[in-house]
PyMOL Python script that loads the backbone (N, CA, C, O; Angstrom):
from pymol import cmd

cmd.read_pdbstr("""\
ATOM      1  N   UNK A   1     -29.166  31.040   7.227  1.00  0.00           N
ATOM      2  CA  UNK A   1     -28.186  31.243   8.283  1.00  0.00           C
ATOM      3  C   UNK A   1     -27.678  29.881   8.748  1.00  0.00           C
ATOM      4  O   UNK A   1     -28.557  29.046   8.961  1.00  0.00           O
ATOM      5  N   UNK A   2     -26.234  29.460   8.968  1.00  0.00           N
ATOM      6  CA  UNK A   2     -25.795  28.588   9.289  1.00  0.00           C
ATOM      7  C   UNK A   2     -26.185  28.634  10.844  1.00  0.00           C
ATOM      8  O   UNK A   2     -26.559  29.675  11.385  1.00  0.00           O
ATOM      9  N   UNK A   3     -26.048  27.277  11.581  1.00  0.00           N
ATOM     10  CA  UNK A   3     -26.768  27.189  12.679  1.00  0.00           C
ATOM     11  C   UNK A   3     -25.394  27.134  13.656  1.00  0.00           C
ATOM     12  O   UNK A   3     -24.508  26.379  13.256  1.00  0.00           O
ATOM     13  N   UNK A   4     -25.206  27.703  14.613  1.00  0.00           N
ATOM     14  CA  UNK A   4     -24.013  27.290  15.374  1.00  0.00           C
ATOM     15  C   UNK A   4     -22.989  25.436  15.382  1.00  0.00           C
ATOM     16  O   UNK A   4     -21.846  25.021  15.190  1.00  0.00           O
ATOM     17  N   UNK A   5     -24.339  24.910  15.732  1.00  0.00           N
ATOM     18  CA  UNK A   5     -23.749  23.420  16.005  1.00  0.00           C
ATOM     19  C   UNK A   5     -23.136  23.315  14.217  1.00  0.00           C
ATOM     20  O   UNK A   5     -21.911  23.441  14.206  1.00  0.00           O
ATOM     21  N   UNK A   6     -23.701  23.130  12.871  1.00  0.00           N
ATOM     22  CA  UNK A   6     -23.236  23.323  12.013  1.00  0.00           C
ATOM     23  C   UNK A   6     -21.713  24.100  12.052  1.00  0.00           C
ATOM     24  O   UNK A   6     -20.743  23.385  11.803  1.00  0.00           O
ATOM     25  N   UNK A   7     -21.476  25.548  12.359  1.00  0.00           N
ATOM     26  CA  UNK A   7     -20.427  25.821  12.795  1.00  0.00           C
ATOM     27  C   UNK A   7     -19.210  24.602  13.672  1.00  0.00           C
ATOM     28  O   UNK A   7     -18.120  24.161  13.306  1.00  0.00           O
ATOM     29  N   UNK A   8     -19.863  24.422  14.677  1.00  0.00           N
ATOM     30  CA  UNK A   8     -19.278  23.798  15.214  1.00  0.00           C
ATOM     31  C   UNK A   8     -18.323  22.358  14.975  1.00  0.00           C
ATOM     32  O   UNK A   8     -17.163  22.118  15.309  1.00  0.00           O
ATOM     33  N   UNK A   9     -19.232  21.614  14.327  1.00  0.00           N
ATOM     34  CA  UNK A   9     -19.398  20.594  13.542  1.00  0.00           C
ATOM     35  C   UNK A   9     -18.346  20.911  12.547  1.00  0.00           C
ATOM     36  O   UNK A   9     -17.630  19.933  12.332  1.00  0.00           O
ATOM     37  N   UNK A  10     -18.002  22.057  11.815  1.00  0.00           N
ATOM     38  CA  UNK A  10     -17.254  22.073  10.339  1.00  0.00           C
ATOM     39  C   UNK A  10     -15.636  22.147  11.194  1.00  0.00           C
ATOM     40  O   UNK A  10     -14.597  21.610  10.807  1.00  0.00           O
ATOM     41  N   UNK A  11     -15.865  23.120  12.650  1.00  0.00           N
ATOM     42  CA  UNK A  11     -14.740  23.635  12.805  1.00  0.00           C
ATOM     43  C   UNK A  11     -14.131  22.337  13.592  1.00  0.00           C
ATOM     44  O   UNK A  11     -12.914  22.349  13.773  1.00  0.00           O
ATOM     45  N   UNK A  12     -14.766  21.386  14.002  1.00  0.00           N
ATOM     46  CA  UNK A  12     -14.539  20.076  14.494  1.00  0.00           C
ATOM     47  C   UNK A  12     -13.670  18.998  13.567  1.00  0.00           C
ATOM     48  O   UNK A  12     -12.690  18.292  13.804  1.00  0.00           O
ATOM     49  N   UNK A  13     -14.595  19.242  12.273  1.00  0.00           N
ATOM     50  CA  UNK A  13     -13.933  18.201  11.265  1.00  0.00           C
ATOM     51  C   UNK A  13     -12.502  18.826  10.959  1.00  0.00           C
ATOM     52  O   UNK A  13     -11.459  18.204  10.754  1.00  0.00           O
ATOM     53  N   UNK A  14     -12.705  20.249  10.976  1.00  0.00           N
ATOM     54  CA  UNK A  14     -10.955  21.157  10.145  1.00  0.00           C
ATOM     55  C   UNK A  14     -10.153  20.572  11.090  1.00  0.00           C
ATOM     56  O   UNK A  14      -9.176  19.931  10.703  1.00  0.00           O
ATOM     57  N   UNK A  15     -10.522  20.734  12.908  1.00  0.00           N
ATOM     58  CA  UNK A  15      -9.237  19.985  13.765  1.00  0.00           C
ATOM     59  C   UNK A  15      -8.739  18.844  13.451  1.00  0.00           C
ATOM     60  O   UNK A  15      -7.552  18.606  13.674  1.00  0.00           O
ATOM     61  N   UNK A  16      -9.488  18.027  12.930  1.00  0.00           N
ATOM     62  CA  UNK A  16      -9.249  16.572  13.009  1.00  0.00           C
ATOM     63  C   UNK A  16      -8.327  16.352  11.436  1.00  0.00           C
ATOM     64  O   UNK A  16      -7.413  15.550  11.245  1.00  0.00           O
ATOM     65  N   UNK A  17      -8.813  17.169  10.618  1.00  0.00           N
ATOM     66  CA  UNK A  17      -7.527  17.306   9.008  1.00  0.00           C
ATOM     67  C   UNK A  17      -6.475  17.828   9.522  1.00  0.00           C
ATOM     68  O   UNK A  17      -5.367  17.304   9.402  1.00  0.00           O
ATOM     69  N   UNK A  18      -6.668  18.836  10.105  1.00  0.00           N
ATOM     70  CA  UNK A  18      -5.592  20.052   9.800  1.00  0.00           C
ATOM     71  C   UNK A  18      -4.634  20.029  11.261  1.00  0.00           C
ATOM     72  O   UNK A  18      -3.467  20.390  11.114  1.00  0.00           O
ATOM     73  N   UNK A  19      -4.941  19.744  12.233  1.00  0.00           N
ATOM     74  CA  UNK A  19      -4.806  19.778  13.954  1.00  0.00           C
ATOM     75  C   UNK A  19      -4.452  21.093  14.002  1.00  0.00           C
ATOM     76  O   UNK A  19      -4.963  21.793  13.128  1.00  0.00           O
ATOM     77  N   UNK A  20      -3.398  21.861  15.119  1.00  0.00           N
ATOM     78  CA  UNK A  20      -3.679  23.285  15.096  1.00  0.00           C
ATOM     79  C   UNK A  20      -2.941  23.910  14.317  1.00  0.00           C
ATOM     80  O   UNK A  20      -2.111  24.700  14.768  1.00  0.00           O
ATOM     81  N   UNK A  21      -3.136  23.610  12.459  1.00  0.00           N
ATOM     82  CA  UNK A  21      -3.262  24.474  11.540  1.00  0.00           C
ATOM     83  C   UNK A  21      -4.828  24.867  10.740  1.00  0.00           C
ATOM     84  O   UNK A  21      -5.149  25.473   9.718  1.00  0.00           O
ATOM     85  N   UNK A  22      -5.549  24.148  11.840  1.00  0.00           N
ATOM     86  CA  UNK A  22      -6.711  24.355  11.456  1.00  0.00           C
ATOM     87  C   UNK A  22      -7.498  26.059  11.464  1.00  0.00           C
ATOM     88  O   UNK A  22      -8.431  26.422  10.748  1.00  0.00           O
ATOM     89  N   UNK A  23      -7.035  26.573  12.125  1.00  0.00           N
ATOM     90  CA  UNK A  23      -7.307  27.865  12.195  1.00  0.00           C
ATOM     91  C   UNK A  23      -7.146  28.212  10.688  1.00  0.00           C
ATOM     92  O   UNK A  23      -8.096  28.228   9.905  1.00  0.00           O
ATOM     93  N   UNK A  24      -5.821  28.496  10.345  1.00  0.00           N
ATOM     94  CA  UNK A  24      -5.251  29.210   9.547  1.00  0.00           C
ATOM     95  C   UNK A  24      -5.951  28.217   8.130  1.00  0.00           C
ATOM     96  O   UNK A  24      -5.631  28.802   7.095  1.00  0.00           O
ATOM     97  N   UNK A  25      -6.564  27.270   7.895  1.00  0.00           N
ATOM     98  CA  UNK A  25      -7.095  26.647   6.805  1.00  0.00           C
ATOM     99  C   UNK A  25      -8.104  27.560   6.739  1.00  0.00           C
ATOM    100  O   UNK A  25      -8.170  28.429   5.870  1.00  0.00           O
ATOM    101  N   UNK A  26      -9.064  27.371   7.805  1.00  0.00           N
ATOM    102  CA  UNK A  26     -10.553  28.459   7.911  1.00  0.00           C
ATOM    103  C   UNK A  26     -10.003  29.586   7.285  1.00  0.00           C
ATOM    104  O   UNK A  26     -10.091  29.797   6.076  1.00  0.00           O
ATOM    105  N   UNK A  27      -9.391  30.372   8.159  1.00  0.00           N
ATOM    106  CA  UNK A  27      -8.894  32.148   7.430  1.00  0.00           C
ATOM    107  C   UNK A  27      -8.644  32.059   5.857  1.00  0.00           C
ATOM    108  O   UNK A  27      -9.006  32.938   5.075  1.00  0.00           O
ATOM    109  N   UNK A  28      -7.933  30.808   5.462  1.00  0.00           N
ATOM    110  CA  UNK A  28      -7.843  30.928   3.853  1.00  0.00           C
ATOM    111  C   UNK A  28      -8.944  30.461   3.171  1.00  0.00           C
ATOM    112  O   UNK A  28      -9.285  30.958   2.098  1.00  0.00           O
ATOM    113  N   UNK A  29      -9.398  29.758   3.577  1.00  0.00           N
ATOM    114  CA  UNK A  29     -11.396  29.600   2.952  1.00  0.00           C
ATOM    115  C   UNK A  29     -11.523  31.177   3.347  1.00  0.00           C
ATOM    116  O   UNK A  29     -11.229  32.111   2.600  1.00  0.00           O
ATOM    117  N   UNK A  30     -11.779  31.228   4.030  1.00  0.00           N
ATOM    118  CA  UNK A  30     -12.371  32.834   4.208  1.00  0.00           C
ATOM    119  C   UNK A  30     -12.077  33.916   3.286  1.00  0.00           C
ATOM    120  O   UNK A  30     -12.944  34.536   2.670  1.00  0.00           O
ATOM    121  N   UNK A  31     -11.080  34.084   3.226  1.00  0.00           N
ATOM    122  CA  UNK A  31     -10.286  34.817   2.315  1.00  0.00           C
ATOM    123  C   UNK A  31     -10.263  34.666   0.972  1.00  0.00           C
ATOM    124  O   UNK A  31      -9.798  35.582   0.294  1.00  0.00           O
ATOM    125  N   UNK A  32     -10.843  33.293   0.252  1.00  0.00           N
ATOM    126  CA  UNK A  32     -11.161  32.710  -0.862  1.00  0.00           C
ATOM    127  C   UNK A  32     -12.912  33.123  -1.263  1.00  0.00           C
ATOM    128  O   UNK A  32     -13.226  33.429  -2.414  1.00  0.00           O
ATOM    129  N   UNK A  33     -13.705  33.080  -0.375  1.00  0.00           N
ATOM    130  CA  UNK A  33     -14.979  33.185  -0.107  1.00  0.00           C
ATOM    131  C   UNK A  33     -14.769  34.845  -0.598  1.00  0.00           C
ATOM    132  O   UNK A  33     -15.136  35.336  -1.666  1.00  0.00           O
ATOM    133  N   UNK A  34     -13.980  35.606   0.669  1.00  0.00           N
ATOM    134  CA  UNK A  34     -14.081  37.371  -0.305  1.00  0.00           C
ATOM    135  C   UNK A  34     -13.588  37.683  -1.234  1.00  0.00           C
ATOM    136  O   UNK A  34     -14.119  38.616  -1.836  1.00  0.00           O
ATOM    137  N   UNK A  35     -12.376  37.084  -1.794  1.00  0.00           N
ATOM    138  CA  UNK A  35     -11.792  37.156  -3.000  1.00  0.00           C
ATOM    139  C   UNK A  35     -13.169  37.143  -4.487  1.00  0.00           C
ATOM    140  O   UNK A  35     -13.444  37.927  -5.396  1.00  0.00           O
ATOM    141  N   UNK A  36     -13.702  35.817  -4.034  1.00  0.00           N
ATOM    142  CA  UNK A  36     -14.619  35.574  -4.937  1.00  0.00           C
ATOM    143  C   UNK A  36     -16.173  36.667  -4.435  1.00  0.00           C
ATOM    144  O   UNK A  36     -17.183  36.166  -4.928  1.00  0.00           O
ATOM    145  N   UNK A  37     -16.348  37.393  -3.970  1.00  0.00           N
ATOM    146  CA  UNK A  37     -16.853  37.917  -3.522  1.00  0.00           C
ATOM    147  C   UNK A  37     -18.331  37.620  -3.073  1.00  0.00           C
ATOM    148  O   UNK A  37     -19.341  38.323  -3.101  1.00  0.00           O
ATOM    149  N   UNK A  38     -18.104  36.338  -2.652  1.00  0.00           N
ATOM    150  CA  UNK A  38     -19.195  35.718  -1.647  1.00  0.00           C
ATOM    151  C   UNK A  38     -18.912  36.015   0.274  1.00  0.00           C
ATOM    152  O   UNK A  38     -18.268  35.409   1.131  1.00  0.00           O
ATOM    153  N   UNK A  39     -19.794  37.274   0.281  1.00  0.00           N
ATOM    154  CA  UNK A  39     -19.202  38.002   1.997  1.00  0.00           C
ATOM    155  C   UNK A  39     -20.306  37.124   3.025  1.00  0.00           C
ATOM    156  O   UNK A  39     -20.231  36.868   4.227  1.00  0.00           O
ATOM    157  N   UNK A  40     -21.344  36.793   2.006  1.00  0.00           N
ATOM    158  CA  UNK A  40     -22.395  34.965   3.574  1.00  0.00           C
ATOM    159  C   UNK A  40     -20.936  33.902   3.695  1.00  0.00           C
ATOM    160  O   UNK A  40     -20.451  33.510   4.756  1.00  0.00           O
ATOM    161  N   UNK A  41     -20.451  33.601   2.370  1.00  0.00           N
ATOM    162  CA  UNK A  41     -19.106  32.348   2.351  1.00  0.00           C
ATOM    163  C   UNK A  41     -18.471  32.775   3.546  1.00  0.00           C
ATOM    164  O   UNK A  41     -18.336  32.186   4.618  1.00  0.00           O
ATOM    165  N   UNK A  42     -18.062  34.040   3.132  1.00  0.00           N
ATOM    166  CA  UNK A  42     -16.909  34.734   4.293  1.00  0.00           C
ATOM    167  C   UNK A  42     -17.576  34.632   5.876  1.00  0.00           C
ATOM    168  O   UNK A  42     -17.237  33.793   6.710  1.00  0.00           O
ATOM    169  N   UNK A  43     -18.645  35.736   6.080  1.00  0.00           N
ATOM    170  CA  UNK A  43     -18.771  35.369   7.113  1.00  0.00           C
ATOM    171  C   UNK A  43     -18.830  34.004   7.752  1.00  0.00           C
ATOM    172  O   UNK A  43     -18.361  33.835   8.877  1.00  0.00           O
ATOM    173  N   UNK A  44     -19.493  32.849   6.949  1.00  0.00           N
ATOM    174  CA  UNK A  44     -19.750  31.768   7.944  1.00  0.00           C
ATOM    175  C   UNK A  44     -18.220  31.245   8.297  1.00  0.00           C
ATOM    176  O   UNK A  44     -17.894  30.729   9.366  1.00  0.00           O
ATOM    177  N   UNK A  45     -17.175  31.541   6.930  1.00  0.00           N
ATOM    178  CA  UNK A  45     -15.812  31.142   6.894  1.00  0.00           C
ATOM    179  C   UNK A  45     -15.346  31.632   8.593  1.00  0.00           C
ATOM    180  O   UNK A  45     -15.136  30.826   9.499  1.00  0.00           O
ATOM    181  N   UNK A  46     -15.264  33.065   8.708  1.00  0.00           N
ATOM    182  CA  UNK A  46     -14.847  33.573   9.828  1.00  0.00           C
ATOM    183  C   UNK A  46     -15.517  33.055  11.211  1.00  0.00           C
ATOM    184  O   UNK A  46     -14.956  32.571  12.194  1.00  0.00           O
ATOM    185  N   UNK A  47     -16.884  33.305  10.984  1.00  0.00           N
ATOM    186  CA  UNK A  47     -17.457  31.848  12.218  1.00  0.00           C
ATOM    187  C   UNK A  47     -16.846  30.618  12.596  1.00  0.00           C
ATOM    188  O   UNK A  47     -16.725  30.296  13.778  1.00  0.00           O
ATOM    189  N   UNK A  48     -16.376  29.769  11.445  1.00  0.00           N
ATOM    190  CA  UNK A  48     -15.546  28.957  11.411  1.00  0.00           C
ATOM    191  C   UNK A  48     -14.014  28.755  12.457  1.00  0.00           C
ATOM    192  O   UNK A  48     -13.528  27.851  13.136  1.00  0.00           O
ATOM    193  N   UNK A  49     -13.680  30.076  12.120  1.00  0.00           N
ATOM    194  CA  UNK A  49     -12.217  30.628  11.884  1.00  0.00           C
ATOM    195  C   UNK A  49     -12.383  30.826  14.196  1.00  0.00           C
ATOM    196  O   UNK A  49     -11.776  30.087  14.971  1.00  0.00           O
ATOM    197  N   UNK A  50     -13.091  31.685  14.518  1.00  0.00           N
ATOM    198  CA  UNK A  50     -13.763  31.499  15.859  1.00  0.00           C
ATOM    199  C   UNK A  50     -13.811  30.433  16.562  1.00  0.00           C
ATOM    200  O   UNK A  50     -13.054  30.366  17.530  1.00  0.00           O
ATOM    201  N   UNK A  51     -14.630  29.420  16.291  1.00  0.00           N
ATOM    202  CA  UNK A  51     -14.863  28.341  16.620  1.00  0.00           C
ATOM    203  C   UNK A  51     -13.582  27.430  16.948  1.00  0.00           C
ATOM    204  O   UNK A  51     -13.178  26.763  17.900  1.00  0.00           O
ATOM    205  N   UNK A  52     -13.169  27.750  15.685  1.00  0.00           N
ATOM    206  CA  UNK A  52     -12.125  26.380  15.518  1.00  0.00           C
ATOM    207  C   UNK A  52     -10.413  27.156  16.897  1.00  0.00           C
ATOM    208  O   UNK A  52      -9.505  26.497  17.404  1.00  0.00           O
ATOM    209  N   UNK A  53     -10.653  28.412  16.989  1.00  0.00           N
ATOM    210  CA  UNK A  53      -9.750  29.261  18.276  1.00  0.00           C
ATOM    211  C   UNK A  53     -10.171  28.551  19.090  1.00  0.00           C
ATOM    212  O   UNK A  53      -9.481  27.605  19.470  1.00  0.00           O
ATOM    213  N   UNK A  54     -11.528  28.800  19.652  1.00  0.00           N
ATOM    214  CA  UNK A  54     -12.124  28.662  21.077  1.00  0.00           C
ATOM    215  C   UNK A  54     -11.980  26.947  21.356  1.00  0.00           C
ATOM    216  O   UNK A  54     -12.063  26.443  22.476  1.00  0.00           O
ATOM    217  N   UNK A  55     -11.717  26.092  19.924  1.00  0.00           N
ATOM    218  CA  UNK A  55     -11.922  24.519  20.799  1.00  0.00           C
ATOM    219  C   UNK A  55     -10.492  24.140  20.875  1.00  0.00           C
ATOM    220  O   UNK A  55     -10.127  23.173  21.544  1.00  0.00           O
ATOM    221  N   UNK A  56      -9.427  25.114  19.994  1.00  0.00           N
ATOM    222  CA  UNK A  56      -8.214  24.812  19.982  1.00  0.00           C
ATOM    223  C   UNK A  56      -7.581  25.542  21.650  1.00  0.00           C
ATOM    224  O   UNK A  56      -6.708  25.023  22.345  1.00  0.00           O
ATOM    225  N   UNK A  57      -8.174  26.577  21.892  1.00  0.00           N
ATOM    226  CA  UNK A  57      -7.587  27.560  22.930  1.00  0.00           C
ATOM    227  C   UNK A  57      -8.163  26.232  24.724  1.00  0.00           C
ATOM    228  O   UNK A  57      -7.594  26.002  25.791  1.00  0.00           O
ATOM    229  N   UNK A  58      -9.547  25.729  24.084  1.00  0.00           N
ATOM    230  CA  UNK A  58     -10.008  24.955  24.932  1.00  0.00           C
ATOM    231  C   UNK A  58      -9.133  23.350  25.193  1.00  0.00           C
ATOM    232  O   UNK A  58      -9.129  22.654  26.209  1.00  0.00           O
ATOM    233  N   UNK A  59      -8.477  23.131  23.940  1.00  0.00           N
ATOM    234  CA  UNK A  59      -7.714  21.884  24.235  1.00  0.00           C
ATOM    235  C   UNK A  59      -8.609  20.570  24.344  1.00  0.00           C
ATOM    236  O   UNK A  59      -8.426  19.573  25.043  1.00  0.00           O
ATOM    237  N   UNK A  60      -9.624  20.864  23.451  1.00  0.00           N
ATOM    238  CA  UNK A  60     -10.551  19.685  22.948  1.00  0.00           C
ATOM    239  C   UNK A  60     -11.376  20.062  21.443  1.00  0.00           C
ATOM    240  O   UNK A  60     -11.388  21.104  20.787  1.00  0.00           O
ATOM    241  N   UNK A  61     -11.939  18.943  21.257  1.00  0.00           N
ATOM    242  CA  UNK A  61     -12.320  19.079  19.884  1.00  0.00           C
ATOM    243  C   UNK A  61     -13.884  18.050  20.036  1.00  0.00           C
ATOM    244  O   UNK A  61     -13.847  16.821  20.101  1.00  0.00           O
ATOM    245  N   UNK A  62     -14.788  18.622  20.060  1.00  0.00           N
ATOM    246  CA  UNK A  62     -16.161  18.252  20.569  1.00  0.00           C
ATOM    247  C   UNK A  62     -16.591  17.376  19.592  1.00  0.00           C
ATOM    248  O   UNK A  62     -15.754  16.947  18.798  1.00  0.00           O
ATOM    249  N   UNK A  63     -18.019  16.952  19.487  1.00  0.00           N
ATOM    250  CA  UNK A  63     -18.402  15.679  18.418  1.00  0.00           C
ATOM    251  C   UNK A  63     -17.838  15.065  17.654  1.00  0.00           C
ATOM    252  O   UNK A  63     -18.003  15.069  16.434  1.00  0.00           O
ATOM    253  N   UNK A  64     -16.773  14.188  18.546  1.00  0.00           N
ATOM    254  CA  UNK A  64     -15.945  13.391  17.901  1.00  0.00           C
ATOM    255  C   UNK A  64     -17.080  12.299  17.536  1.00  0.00           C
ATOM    256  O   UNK A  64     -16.784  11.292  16.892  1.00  0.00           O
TER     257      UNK A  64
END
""", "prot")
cmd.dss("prot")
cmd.show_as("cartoon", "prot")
cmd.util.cbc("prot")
cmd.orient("prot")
């Protein structure tokens, strides 16, 4: 099981590539993860996909 801060941490680095197209990068990992039909890929993808809302909706981007 991926650990939250891990979560956190990935959806941290996507802001800092992607800024707020970072969401929509996660959803297409995600979507790549079920395609290939890895649904742990997916879920942690969609964890991701969460995360990276809540720090974008928050208007910061944590462990810089």
């Amino acid at each position: 099981m991926t650990s939250d801060l891990d979560i956190y941490r990935s959806a941290n680095e996507l802001i800092k590539q992607y800024g707020d197209a970072a969401d929509i990068e996660a959803a297409m990992r995600a979507d790549e993860r079920l395609a290939a039909g890895d649904m742990e890929g997916e879920a942690v993808w969609l964890r991701i996909v969460k995360a990276v809302e809540e720090l974008l909706s928050a208007g910061k981007s944590y462990l810089q």
